[in-house]
Backbone as numpy.savetxt, mean C-alpha at the origin, in Angstrom:
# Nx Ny Nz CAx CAy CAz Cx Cy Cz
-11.62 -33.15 46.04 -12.45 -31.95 46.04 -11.58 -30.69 46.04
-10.53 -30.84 46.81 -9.51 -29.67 47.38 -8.80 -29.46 45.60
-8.82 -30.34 45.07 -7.69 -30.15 43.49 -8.70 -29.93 42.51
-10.36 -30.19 42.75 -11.32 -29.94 42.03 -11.40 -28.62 42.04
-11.44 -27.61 43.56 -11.74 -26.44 43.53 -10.30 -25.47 42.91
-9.32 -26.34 43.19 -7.95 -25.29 42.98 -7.95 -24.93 41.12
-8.62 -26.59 40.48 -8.53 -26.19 39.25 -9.59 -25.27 38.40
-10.58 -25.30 39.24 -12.05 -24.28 38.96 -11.16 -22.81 39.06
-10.47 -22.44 40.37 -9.91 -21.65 40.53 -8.87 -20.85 39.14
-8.50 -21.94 38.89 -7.33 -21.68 38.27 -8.10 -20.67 36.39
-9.13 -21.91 36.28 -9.46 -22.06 35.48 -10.78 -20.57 34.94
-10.76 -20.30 36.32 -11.46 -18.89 36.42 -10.34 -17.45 35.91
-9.27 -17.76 36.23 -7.91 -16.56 36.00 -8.43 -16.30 34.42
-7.79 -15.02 34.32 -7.78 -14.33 32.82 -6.45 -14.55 32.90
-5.67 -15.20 32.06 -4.42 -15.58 31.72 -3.88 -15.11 30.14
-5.08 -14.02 29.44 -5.04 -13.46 28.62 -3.97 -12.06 28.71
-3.33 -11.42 30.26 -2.56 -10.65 29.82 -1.20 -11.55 29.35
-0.97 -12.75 30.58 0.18 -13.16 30.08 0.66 -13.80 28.32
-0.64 -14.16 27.89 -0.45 -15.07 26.82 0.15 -13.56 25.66
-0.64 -12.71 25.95 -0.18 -11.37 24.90 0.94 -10.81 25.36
1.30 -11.04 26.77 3.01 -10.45 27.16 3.98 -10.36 25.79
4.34 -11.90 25.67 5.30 -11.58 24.28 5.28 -10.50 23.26
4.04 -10.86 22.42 3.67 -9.65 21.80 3.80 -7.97 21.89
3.39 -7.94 22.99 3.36 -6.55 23.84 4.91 -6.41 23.90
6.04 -7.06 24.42 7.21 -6.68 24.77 7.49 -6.33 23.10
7.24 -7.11 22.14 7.68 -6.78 20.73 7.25 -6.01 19.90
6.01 -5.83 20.27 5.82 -4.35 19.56 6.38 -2.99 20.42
6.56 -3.29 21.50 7.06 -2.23 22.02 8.61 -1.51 22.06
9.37 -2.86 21.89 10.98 -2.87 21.81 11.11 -2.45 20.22
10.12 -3.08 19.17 10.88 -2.97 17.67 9.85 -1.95 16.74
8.64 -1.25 17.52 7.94 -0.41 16.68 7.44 0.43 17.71
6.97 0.59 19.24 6.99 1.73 19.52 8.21 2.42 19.67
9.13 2.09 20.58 10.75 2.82 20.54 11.23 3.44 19.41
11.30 2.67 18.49 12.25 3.24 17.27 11.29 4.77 16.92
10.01 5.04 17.23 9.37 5.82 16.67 9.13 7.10 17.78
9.38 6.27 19.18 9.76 7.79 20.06 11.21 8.26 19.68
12.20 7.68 19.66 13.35 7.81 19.22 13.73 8.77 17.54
12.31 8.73 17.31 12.33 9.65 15.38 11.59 10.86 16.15
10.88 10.57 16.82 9.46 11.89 17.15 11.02 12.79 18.46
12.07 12.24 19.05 12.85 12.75 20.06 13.75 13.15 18.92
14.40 12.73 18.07 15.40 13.20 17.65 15.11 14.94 15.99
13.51 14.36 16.51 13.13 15.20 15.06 13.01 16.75 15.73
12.78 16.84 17.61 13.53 18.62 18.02 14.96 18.53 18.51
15.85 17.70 18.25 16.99 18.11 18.27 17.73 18.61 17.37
19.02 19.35 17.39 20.21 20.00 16.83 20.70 18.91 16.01
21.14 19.57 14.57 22.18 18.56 14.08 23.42 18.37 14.72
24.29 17.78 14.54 25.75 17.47 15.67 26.92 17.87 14.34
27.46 18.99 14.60 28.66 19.60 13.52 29.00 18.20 12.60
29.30 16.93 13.13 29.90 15.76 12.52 28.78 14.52 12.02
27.72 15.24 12.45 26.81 14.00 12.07 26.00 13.59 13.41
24.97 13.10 13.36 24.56 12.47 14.33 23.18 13.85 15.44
22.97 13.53 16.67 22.48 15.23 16.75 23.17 15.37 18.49
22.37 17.00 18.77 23.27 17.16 19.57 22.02 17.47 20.92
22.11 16.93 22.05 20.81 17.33 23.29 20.76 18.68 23.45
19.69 19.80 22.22 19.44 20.89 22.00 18.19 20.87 21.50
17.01 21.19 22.54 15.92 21.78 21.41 16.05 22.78 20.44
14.99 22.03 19.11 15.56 22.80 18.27 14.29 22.67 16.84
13.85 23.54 16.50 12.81 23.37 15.43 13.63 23.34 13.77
14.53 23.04 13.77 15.30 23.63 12.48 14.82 22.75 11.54
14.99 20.94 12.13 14.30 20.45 10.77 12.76 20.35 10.21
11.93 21.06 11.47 10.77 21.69 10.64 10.69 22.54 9.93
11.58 23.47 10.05 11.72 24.65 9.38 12.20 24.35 7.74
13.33 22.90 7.88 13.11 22.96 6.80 12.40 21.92 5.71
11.55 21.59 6.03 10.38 20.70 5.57 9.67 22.04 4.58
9.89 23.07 4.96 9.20 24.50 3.66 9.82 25.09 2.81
11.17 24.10 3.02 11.89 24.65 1.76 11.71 24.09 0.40
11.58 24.49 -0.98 11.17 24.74 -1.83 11.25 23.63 -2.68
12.45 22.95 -2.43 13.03 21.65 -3.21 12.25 20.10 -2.64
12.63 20.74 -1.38 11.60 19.24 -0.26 10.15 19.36 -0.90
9.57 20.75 -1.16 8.14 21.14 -1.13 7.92 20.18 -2.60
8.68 20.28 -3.64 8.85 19.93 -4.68 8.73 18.11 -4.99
9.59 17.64 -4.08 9.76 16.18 -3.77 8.40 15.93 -3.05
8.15 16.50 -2.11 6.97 16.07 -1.43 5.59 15.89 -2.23
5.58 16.62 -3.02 4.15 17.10 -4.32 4.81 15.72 -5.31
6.00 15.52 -5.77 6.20 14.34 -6.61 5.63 12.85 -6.32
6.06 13.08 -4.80 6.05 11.36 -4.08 4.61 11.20 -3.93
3.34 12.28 -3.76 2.12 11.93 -3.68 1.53 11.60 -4.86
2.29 12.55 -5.97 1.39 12.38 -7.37 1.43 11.24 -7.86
2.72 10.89 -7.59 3.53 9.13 -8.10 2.62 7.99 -7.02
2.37 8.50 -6.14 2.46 6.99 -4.90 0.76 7.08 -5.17
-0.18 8.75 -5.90 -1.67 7.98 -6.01 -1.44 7.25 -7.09
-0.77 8.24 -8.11 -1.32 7.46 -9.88 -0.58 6.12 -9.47
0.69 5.48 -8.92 0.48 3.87 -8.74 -0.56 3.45 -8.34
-1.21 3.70 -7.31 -2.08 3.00 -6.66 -3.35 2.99 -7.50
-3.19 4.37 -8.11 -4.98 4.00 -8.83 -4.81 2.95 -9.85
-3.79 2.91 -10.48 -3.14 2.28 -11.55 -3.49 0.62 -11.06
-2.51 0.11 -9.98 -2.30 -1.15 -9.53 -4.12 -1.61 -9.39
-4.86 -0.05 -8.54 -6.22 -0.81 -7.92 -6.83 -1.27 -9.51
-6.93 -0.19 -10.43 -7.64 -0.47 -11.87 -7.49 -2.23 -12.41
-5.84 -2.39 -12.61 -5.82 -3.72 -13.11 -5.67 -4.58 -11.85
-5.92 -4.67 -10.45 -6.28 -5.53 -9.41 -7.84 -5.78 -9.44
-8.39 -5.15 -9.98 -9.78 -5.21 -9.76 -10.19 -6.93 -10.69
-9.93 -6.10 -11.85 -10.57 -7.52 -13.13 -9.94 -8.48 -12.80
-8.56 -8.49 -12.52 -7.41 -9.95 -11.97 -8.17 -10.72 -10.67
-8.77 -9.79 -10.27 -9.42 -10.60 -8.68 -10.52 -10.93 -9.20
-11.29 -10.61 -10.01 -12.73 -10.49 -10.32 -12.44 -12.17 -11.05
-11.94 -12.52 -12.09 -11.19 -13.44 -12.64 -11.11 -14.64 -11.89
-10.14 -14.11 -11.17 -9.63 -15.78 -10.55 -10.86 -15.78 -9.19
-11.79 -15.16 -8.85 -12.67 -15.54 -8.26 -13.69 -16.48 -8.95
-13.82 -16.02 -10.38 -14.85 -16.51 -11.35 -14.25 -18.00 -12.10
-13.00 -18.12 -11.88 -12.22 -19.05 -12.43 -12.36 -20.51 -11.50
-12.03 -21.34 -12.22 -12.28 -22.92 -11.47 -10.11 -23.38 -11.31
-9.53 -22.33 -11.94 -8.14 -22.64 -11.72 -7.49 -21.81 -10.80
-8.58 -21.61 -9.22 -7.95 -20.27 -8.80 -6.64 -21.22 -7.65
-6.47 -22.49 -7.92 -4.89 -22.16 -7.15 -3.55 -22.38 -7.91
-4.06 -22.61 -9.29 -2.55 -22.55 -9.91 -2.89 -20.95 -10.03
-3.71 -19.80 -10.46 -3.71 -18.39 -10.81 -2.81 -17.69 -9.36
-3.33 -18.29 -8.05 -2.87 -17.98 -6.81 -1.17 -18.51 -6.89
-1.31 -19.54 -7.13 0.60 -19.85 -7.40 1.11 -18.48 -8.40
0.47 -18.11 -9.40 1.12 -17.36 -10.29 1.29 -16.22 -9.65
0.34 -15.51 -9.13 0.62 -14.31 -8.39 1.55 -14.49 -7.14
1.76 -15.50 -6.52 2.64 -15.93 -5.16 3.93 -15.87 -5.72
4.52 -16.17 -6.98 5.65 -16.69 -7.56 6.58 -15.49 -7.63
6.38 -14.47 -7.98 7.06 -13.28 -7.71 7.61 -13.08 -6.47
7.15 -12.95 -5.31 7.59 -13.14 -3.75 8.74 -14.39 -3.79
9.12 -15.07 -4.57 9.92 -16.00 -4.41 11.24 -15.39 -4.77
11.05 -14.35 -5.62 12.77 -13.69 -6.22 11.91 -12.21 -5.53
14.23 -12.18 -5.34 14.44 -11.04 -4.22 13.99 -9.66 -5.25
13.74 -8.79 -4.72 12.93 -7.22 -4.73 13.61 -6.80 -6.15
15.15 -6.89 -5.12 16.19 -5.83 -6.26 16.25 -6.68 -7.86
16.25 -7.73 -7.53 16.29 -8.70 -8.95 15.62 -8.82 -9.44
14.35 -8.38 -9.18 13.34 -7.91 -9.98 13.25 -6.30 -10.59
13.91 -5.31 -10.21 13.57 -4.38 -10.35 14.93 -4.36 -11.46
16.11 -4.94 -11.24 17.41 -5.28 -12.11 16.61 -5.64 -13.65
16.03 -6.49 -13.22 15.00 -6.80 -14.13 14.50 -6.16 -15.47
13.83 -5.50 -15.16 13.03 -4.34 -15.24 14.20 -3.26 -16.19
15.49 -3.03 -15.61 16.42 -2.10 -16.04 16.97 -2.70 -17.22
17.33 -4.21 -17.43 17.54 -4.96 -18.54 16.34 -4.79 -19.57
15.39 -4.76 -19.03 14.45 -4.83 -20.57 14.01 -3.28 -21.18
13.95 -2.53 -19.81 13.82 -0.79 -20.79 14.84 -0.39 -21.10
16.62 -0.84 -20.93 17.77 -0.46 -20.86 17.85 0.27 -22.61
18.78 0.89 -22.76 19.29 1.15 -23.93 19.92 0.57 -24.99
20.13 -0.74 -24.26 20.48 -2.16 -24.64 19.91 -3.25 -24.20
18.56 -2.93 -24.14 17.82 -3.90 -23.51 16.74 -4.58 -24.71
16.13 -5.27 -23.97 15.32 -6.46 -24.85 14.22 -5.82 -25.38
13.48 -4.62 -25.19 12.06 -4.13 -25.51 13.07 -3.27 -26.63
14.40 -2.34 -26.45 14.99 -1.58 -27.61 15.35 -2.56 -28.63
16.03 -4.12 -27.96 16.17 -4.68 -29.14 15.33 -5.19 -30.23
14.39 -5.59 -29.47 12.98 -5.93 -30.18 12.33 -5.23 -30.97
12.27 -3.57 -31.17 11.83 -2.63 -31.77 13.09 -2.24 -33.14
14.08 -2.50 -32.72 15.28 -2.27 -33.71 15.19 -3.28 -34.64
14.62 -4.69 -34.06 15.24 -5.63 -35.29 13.93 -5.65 -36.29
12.71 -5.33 -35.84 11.26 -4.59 -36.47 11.63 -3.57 -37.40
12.07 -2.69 -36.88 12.73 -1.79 -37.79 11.69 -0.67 -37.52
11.50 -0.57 -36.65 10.36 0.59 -36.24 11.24 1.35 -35.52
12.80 1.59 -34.64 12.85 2.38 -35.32 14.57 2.21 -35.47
15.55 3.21 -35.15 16.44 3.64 -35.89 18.01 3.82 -34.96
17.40 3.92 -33.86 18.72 4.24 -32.48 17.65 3.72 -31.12
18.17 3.50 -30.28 17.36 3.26 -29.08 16.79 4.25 -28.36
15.67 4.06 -27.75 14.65 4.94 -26.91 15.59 4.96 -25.99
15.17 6.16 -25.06 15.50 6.57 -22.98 14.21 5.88 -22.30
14.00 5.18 -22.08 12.60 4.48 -21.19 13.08 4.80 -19.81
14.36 4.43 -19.48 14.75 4.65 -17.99 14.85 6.08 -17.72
15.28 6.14 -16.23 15.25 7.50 -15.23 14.32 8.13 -16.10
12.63 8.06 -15.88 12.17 9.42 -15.35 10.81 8.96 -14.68
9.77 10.00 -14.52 8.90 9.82 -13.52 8.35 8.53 -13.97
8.05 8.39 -15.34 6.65 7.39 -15.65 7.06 6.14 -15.21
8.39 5.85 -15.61 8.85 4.23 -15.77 8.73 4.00 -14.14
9.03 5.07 -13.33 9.32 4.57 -11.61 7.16 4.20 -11.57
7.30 4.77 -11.72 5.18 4.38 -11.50 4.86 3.01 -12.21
5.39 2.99 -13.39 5.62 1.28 -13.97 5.56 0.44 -12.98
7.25 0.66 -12.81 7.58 -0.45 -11.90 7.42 -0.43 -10.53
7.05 0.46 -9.87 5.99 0.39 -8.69 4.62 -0.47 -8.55
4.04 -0.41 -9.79 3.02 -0.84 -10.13 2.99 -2.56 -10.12
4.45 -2.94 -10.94 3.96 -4.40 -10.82 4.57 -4.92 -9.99
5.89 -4.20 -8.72 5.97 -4.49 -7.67 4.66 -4.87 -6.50
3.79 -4.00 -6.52 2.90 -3.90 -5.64 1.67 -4.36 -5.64
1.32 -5.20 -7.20 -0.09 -5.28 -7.64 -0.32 -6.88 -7.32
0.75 -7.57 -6.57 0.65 -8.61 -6.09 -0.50 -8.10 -5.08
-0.05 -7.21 -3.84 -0.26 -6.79 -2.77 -1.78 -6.71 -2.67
-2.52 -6.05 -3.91 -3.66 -5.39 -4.39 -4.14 -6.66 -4.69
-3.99 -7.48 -5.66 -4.63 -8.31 -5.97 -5.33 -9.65 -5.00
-4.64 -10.09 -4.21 -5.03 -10.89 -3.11 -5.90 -10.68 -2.22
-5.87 -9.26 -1.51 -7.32 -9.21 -1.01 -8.25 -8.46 -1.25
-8.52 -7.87 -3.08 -9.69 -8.30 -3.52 -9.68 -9.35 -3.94
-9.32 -10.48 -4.47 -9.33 -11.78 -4.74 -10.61 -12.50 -3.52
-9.82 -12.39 -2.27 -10.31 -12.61 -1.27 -11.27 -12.07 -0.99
-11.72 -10.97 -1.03 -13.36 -10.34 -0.52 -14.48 -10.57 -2.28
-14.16 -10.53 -3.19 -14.85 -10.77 -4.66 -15.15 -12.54 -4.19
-14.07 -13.22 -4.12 -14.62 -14.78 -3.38 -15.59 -14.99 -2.93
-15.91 -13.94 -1.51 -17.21 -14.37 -1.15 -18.01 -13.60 -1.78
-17.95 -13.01 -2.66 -19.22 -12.16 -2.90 -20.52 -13.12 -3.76
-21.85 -13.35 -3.18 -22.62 -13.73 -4.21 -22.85 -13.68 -5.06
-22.45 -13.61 -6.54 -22.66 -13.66 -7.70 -24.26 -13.57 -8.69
-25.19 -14.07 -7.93 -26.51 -14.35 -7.72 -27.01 -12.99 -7.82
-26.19 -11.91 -7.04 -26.68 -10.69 -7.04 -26.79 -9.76 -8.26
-25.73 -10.19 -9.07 -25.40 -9.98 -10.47 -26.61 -9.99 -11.33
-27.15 -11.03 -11.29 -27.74 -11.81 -12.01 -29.19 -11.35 -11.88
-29.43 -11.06 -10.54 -30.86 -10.48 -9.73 -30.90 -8.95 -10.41
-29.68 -8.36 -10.31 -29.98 -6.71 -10.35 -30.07 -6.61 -12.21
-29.21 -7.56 -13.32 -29.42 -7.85 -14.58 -31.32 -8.04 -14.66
-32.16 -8.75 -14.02 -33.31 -9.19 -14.28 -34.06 -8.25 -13.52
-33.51 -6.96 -12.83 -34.32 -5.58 -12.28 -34.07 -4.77 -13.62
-33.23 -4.76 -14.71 -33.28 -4.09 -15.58 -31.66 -3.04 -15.79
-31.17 -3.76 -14.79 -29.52 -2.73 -15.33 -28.90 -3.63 -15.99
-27.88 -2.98 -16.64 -26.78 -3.83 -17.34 -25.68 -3.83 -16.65
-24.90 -4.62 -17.41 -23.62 -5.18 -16.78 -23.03 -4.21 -16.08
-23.05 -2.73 -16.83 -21.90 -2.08 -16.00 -22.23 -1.50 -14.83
-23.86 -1.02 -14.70 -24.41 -0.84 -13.66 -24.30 -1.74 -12.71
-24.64 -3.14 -12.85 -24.87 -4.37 -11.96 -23.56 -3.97 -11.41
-22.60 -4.27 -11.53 -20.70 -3.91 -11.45 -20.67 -2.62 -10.75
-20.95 -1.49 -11.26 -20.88 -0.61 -10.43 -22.07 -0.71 -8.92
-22.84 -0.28 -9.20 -24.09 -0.37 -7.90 -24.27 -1.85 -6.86
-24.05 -2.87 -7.52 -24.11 -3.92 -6.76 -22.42 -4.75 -6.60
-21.57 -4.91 -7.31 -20.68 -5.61 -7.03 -19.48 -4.74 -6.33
-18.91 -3.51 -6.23 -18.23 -2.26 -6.07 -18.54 -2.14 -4.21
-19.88 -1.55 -4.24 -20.59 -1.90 -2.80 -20.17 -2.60 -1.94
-20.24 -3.73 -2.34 -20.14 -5.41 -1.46 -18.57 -5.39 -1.38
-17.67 -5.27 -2.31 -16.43 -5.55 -1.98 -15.55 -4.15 -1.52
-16.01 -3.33 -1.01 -14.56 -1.75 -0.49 -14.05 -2.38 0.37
-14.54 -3.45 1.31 -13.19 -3.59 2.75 -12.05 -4.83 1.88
-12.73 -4.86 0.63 -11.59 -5.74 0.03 -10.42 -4.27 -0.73
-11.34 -3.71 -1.01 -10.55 -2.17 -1.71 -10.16 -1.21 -0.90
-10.26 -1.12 -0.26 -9.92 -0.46 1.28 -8.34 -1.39 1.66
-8.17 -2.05 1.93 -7.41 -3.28 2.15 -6.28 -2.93 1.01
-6.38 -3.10 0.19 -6.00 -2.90 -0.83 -4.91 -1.65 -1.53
-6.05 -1.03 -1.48 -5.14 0.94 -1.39 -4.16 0.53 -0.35
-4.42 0.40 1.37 -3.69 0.39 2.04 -2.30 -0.16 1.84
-2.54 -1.30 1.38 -1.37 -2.49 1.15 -0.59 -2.15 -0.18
-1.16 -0.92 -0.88 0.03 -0.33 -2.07 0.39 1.31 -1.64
-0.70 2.03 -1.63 -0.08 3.50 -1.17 0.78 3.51 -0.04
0.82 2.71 1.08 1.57 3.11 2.21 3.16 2.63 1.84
3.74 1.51 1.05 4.71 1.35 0.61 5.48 1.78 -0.03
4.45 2.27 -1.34 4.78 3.14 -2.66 5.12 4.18 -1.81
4.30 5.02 -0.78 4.57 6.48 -0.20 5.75 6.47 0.16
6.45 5.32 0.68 7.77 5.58 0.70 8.93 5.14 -0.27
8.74 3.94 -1.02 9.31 3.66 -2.01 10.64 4.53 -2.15
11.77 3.39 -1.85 13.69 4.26 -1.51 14.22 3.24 -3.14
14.05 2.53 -2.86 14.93 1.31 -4.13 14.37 1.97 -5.69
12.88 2.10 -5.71 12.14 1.91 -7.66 13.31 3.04 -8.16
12.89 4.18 -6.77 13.22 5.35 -7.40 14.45 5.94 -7.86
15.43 5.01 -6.96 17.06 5.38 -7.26 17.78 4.49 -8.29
16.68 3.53 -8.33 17.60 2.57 -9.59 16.74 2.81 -10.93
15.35 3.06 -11.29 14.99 3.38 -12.55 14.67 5.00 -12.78
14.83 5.71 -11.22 14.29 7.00 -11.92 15.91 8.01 -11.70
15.90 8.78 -12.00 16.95 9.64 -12.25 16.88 11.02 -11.48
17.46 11.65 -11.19 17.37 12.94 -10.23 15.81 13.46 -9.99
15.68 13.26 -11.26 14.04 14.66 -11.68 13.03 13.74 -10.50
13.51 12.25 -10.13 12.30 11.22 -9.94 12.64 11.01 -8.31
13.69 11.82 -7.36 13.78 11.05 -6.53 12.44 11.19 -5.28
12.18 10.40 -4.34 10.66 10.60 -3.46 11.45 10.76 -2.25
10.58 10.80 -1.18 11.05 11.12 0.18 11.83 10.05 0.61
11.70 8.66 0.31 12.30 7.53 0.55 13.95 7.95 0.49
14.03 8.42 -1.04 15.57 9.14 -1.06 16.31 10.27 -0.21
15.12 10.36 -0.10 15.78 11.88 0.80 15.95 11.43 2.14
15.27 10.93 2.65 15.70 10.00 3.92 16.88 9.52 4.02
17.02 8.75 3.37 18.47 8.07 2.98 19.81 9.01 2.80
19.50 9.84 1.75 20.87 10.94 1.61 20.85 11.54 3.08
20.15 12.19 3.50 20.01 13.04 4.80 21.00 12.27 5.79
20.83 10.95 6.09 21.57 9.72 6.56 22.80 9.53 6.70
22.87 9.59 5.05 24.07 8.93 4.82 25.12 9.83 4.16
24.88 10.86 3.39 25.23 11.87 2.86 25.54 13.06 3.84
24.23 13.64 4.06 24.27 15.19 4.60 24.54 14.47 6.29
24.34 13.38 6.72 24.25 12.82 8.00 23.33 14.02 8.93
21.86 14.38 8.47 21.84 15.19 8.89 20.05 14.58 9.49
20.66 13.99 10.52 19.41 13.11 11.50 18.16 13.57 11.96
18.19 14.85 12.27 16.76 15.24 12.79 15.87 15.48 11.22
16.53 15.93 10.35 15.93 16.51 8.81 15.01 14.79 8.90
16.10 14.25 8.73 15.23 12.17 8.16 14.83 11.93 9.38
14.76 12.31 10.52 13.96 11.96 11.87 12.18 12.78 11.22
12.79 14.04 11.29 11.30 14.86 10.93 10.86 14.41 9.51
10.85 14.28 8.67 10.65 13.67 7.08 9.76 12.21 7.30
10.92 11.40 7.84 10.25 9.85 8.46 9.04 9.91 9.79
8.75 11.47 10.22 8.02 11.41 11.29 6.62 12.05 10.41
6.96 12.97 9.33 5.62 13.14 8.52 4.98 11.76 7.87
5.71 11.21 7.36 5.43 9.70 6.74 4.35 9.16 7.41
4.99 8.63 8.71 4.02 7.72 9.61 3.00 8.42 9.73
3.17 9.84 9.94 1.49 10.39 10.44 0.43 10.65 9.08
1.18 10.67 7.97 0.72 10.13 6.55 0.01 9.02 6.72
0.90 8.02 6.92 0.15 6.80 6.90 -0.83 6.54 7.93
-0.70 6.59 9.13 -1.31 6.62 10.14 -2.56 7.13 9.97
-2.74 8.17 9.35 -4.22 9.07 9.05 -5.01 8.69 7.85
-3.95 7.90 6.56 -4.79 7.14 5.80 -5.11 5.65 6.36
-4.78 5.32 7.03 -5.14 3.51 8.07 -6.63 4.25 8.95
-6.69 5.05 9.83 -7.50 5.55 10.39 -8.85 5.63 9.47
-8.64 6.68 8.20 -9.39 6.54 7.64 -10.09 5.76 7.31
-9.18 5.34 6.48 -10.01 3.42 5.73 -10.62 3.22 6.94
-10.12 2.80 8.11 -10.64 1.56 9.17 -12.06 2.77 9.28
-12.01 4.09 9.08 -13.43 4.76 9.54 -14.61 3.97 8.36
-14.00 4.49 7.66 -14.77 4.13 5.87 -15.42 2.51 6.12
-14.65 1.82 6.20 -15.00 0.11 6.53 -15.48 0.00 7.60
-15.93 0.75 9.00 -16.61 0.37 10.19 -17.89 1.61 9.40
-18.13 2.56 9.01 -19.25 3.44 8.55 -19.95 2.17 7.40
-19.30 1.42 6.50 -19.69 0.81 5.71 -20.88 -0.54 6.17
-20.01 -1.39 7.35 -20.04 -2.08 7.85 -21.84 -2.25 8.86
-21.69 -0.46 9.20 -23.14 -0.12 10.09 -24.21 0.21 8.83
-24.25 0.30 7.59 -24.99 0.81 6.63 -25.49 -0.26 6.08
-24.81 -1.05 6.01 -25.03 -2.27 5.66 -26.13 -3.25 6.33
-25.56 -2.89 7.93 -26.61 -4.04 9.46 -27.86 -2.91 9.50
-27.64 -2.03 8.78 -29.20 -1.10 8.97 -30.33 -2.09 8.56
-31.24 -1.91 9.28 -32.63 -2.45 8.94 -33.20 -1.75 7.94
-34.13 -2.54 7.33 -34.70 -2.28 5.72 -33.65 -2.45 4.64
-32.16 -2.37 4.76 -31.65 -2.37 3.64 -31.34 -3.98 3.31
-31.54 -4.50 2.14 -30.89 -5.82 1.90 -29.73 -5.96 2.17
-29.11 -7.06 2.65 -27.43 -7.03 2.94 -27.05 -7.02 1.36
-27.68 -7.46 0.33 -26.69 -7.84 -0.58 -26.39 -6.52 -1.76
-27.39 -5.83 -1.40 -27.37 -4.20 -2.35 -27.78 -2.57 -1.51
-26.79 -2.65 -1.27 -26.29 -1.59 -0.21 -27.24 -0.32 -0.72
-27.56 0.17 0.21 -28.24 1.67 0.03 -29.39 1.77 -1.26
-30.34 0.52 -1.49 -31.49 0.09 -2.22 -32.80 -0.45 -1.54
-32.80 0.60 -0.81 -34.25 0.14 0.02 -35.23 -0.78 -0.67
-35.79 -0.38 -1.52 -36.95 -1.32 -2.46 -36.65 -2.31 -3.07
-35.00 -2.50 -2.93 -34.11 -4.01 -3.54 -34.37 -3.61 -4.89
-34.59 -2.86 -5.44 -34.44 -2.68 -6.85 -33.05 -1.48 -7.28
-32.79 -1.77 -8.88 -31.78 -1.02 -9.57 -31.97 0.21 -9.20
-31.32 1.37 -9.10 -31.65 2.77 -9.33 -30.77 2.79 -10.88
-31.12 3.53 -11.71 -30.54 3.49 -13.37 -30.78 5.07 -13.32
């Protein structure tokens, strides 16, 4: 009875802080620290030799308004949406696809297979075939279309390229994953209310899947936003993003609070687009459990098309 009650006892404990201890010590040692340590070093003094010096000090805010940063900063957003709208456009039909497909785990091997070769050797890649001596110039020369080789490399467009099919793995998997479950049936229902395909697609299939597109954006803009490698190996001065400038500041100018404050706008970048989404997908989420609306056609009270 006495080992009956000790294990009732036992068995009553919330043993849920210890089981998350680990966790907790590791997010705290390898992602909160490093980020008080950017938010502490971003009001200190640079240090004459590098490094900084225990001086409050606003200087590398001050210069976050200078004209050239202002310049880079307007580049890295224009580049890091048009990838993303880019990657979401052709992630959409690729997921739509291998949801509709009966071969979706060799299509899933195909998209996995990239993650198997390293980053840079892919992007090496990439420099061999737009090169000036590369396989897309040779291919056009021996056509005879045209006459000397194209510049495809270093400038803005090609870095958005190859951002694009770096990242459209990322995109594609979980809409893959939320288009999966989507009923299909619904398609078919809102076709026999009188819309067509592109309506059905827009109004009914679009609806049902954003926390797959939500998901999605996240898992390419927040990377691309920083993106250090596309930009220094295919784009050329005119192309470099904040990723670079981080880095030179570093390693170059060694000038720590500038890439402390730079890397401290980033996160609160990202941080405020994660917030978002997660608002967008919990607002979605309650519109949806509203009464009167069908779960399967969002914001259609009468379950019919609006056209």
């Amino acid at each position: 009875m006495r080992l009956k009650r000790n294990f009732n006892r036992n068995s009553a404990r919330n043993f849920g802080p210890l089981y998350s201890a680990p966790m907790a010590i590791w997010f705290t040692l390898f992602f909160l620290a490093p980020i008080i340590i950017i938010v502490i070093y971003s009001f200190l003094k640079k240090g004459l030799y590098g490094g900084v010096e225990p001086v409050f000090s606003l200087d590398a805010y001050r210069s976050l308004v200078n004209p050239s940063l202002i310049i880079i900063i307007s580049r890295t957003i224009i580049a890091s949406t048009a990838a993303t709208l880019i990657t979401i456009c052709i992630a959409l039909p690729c997921g739509y696809f291998m949801a509709k497909s009966k071969n979706q785990t060799f299509l899933l091997l195909l998209i996995i297979i990239p993650f198997w070769t390293n980053f840079l050797i892919r992007v090496f890649a990439w420099m061999n075939i737009l090169g000036n001596n590369g396989f897309f110039n040779e291919f056009l020369l021996r056509l005879g279309l045209i006459r000397e080789s194209l510049h495809f490399l270093y400038n803005q467009k090609v870095v958005v390229l190859v951002l694009v099919y770096m990242y459209l793995p990322y995109a594609i998997l979980p809409l893959y994953a939320t288009i999966d479950k989507f009923d299909f049936s619904l398609l078919e229902a809102a076709r026999d209310l009188g819309a067509t395909k592109p309506q059905s697609m827009l109004k009914v299939l679009l609806p049902n899947i954003r926390s797959g597109m939500y998901t999605a954006v996240l898992f390419t803009f927040i990377p691309i936003f920083g993106a250090y490698a596309v930009p220094l190996l295919v784009g050329g001065k005119d192309s470099y993003m904040l990723g670079n400038v981080i880095a030179d500041q570093l390693t170059k100018s060694r000038n720590w609070p500038l890439a402390s404050a730079i890397s401290l706008v980033l996160t609160v970048v990202t941080t405020v687009g994660v917030l978002l989404m997660m608002g967008l997908q919990k607002r979605d989420t309650v519109r949806v459990q509203e009464p009167g609306l069908p779960a399967g056609i969002p914001g259609s009270a009468g379950g019919g098309i609006n056209r």
